[in-house]
Backbone as numpy.savetxt, mean C-alpha at the origin, in Angstrom:
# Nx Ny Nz CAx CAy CAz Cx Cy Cz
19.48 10.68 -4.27 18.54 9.93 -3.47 17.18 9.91 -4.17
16.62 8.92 -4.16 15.03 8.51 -4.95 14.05 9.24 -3.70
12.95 10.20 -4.46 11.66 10.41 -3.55 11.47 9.59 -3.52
10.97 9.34 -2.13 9.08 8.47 -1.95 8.50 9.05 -1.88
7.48 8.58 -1.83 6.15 9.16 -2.06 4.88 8.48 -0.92
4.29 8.62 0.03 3.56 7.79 1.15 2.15 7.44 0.28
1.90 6.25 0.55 0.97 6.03 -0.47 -0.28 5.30 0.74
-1.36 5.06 0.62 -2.37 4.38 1.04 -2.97 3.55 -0.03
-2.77 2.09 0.15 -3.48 1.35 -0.77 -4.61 0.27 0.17
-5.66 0.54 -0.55 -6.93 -0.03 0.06 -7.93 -1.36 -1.04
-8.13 -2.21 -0.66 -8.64 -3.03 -1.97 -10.14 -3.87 -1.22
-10.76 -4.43 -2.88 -11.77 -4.93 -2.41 -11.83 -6.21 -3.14
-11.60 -7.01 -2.87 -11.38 -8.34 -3.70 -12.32 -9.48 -3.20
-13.36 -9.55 -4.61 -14.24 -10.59 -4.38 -14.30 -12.40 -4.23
-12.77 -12.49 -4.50 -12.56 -13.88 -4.53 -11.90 -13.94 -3.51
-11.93 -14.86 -2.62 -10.88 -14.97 -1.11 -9.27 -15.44 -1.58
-9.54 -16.63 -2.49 -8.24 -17.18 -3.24 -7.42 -15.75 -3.15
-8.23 -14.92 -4.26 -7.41 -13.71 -5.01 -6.97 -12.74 -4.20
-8.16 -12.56 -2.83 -7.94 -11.26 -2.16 -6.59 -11.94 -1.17
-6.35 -13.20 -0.90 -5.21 -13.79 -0.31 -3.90 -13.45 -1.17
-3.69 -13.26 -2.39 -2.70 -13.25 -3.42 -2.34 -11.81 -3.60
-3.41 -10.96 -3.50 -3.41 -9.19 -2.79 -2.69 -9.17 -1.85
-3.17 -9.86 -0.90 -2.65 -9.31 0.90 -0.99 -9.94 0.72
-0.75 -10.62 -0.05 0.49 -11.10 0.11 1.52 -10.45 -0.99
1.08 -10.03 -1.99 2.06 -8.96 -2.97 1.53 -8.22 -1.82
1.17 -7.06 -1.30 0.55 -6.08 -0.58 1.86 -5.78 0.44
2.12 -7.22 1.30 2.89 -7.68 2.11 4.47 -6.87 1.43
4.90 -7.08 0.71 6.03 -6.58 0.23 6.80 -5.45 -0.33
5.12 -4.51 0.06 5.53 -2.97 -0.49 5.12 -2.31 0.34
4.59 -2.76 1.51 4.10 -1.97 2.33 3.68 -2.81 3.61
3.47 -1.53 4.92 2.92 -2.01 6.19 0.81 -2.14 6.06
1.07 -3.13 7.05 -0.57 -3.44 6.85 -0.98 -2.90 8.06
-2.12 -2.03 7.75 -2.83 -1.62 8.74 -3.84 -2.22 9.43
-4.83 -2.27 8.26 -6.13 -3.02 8.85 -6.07 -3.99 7.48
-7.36 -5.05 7.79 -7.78 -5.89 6.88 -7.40 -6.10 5.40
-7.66 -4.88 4.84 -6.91 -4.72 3.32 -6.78 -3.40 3.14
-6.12 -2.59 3.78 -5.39 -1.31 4.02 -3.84 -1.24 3.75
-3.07 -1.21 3.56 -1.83 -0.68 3.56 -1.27 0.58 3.83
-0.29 0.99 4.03 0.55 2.46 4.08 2.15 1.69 3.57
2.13 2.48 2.17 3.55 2.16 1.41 4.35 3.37 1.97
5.73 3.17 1.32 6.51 4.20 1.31 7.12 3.80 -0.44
6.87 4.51 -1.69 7.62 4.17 -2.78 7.96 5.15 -3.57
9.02 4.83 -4.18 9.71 5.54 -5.54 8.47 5.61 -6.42
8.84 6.56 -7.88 7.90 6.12 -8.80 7.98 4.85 -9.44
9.33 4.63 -9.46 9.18 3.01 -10.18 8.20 1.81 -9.35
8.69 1.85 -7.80 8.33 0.55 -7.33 6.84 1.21 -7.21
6.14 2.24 -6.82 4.84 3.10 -7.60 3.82 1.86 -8.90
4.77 2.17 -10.00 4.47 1.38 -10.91 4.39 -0.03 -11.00
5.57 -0.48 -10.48 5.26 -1.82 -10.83 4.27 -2.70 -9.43
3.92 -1.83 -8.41 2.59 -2.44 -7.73 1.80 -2.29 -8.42
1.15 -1.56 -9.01 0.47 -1.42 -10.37 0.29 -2.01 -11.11
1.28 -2.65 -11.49 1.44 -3.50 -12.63 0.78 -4.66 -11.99
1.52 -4.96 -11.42 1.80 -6.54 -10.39 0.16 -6.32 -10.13
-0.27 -5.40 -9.37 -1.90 -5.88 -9.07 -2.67 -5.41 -10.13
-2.88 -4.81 -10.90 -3.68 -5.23 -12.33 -3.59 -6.56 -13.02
-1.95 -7.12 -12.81 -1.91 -8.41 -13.14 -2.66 -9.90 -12.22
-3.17 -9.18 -11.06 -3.55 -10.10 -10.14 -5.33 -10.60 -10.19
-5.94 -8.70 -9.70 -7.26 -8.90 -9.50 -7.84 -8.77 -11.15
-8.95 -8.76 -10.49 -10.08 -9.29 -12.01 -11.24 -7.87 -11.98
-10.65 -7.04 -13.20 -10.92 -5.83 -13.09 -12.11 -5.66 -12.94
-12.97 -6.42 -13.57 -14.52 -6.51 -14.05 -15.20 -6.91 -12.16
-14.95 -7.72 -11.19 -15.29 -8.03 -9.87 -14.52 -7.09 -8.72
-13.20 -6.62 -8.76 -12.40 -6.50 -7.77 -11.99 -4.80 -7.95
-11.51 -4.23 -6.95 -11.12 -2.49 -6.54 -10.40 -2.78 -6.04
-9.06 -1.48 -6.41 -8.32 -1.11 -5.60 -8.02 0.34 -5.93
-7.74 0.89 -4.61 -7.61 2.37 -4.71 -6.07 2.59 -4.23
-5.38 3.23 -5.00 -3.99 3.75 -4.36 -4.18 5.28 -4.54
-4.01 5.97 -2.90 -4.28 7.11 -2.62 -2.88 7.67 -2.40
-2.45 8.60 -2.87 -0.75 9.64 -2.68 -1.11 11.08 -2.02
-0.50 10.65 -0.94 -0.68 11.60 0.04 0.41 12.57 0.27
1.50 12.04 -0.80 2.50 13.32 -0.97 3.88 12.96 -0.73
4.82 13.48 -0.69 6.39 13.16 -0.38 6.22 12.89 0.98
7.09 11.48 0.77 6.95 10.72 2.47 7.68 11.59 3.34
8.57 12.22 3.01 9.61 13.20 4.10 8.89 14.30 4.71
7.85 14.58 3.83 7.04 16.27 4.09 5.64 15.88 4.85
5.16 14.54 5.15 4.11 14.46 4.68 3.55 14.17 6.24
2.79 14.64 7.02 2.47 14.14 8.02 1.40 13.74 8.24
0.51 12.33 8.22 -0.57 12.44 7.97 -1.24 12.68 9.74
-2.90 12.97 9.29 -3.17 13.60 10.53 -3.94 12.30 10.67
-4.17 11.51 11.58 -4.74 10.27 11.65 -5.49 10.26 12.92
-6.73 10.02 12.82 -7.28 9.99 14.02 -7.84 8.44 14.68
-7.07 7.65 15.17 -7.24 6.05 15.12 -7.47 5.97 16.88
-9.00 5.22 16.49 -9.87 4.62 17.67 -9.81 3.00 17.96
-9.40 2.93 19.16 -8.72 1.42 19.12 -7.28 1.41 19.10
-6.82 0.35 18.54 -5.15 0.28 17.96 -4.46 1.83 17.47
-3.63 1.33 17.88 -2.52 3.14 17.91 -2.31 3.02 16.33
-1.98 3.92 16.14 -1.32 4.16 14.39 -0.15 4.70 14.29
0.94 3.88 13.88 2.21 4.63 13.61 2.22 4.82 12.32
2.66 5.88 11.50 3.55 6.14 9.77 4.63 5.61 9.74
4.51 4.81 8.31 5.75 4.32 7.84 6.66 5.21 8.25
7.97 4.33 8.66 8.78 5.70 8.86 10.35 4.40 7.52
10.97 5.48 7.61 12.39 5.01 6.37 13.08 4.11 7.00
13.48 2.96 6.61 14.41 1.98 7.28 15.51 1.48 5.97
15.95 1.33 6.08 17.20 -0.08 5.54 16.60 -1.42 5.55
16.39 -1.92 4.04 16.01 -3.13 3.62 16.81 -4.12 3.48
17.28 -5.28 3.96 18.70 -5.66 3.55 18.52 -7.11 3.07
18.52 -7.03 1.76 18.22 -7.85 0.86 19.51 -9.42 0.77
């Protein structure tokens, strides 16, 4: 079985075009929290190639993104203190391609 790993990816993208082209690769590796927040669940590979994929996107010199690893998704409980809207953790599902 492949670790995951629970990841938090957060971005700051100065072009709307671009930060639209973010939120939508974003869309496919992960749940969206807020605005340009995410909570992944990934292997090291699929790890990498968001990586890839968004270095290939934003424009390093204008745009941020932070991917924060908060540890093995199985172990990992984050402590979340959310005002407003409830917060659930990714939890493991079946993707069925």
């Amino acid at each position: 079985m492949v670790e995951e790993r629970l990841y938090i990816v957060t971005y700051d993208i100065s072009d709307d075009k671009r930060w639209r082209r973010v939120f939508k690769l974003m869309r496919g590796y992960g749940r969206w929290l807020q605005l340009s927040v995410f909570q992944c669940r990934l292997s090291a590979a699929r790890r990498a190639e968001l990586a890839r994929r968004l270095e290939e996107t934003i424009h390093g010199r204008d745009d941020h993104v932070l991917i924060l690893d908060l540890g093995p998704a199985d172990k990992v409980d984050p402590r979340v203190e959310s005002l407003g809207k409830s917060f659930e953790p990714v939890t493991r599902s079946a993707i069925v391609i």
